[in-house]
C-alpha positions in Angstrom: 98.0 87.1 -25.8 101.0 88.4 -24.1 104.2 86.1 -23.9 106.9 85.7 -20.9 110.2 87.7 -21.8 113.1 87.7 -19.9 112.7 90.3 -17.0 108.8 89.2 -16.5 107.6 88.0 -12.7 105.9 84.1 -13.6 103.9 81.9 -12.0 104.2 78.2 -13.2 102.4 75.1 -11.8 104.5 72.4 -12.3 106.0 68.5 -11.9 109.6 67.6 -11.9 110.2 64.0 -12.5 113.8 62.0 -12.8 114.3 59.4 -15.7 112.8 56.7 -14.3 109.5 58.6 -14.0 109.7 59.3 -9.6 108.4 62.5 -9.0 111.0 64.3 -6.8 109.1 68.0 -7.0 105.8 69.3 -7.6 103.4 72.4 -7.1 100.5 70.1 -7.0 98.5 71.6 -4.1 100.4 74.2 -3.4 100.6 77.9 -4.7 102.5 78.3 -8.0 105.9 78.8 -8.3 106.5 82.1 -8.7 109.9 83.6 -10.0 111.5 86.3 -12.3 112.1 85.0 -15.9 116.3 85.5 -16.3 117.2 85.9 -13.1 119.1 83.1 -12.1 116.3 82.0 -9.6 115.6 78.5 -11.0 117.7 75.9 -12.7 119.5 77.2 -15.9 117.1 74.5 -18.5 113.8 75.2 -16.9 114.7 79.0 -17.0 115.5 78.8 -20.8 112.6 77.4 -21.5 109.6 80.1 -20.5 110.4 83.0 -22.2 107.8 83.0 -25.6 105.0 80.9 -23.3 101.6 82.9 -22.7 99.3 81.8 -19.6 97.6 78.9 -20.1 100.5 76.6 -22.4 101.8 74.1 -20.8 104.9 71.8 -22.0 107.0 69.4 -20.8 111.1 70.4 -20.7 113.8 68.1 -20.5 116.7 69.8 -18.7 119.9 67.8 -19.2 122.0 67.2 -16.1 124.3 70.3 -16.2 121.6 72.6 -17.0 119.8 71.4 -13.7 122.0 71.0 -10.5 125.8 70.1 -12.4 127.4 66.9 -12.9 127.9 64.8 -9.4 131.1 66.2 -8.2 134.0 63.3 -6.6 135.8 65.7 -4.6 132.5 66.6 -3.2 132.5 63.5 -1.3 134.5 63.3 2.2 135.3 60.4 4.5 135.7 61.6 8.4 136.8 59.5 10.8 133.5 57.6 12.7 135.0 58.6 16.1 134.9 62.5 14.8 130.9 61.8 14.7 128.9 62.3 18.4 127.3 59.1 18.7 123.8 60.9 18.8 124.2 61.9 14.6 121.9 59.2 13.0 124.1 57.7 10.5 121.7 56.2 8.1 122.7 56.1 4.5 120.8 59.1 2.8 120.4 61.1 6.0 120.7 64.7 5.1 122.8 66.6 8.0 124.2 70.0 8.5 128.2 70.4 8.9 129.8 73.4 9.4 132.9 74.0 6.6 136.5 75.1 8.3 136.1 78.7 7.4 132.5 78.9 9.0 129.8 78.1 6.3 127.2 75.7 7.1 126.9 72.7 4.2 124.3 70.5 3.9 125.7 67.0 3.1 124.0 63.1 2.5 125.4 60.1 4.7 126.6 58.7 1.2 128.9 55.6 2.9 129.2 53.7 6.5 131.9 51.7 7.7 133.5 50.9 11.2 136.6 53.3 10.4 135.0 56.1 8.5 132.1 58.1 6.9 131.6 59.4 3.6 129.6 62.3 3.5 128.2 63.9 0.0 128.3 67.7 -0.3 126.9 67.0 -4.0 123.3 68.3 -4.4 120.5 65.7 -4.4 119.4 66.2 -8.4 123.4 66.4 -9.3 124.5 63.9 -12.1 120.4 63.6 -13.2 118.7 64.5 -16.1 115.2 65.9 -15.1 111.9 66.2 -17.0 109.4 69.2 -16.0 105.9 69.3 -17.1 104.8 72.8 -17.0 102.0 75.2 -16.6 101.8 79.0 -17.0 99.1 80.4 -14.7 100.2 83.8 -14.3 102.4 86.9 -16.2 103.3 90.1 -14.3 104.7 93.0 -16.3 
């Protein structure tokens, strides 16, 4: 059977879970993931760990913290001043919004922290900081 190299075009069923066992990413009814082995498309541990697989292995890969989405970044963080925020914003802790950076770039950031002065919103990725587990299944090899 033929196995992946770097430079080969995959397709990969698969379910990402977090330490505790919550699933936070899965193919499961959904087309395969498809991406270029060495490419930078996926996560750096995940991507390490195709190359010599031939369709129909599976595994599971455990894909330490800064191999996945970085450590959790402080400076990441920001309080803004509550009166900066329109009053129509929901401001619920975890609420994923869209700012817009100084220099033009839109960011997505988590409601991290409320209080009656200030907001601290989280620029750090969701997955940053966490170890991941993937459990993996290659369906599909193009040359």
């Amino acid at each position: 059977m033929t196995q992946v190299k770097s430079g080969d075009t995959v397709k990969v069923h698969y379910k990402g879970t977090l330490a505790d066992g919550t699933t936070f990413d899965s193919s499961e009814g959904r087309d395969p993931l498809e991406f270029q082995v060495g490419s930078g498309q996926i996560i750096p541990g995940l991507d390490k760990a195709i190359p010599g697989m031939e369709v129909g292995d599976k595994k599971t890969v455990e894909v330490p913290a800064d191999e996945a989405y970085g450590p959790l970044d402080p400076a990441a963080k920001q309080a803004v001043p509550r009166a900066d925020i329109p009053d129509d914003i929901p401001l619920d802790i975890g609420t994923q919004l869209q700012v817009q950076t100084p220099q033009g770039q839109t960011l997505q950031v988590m409601v991290a922290e409320v209080t009656e002065e200030q907001v601290t919103l989280d620029a750090n990725h969701p997955l940053a900081g966490k170890d991941l587990t993937f459990d993996v299944e290659l369906v599909g090899i193009d040359k």
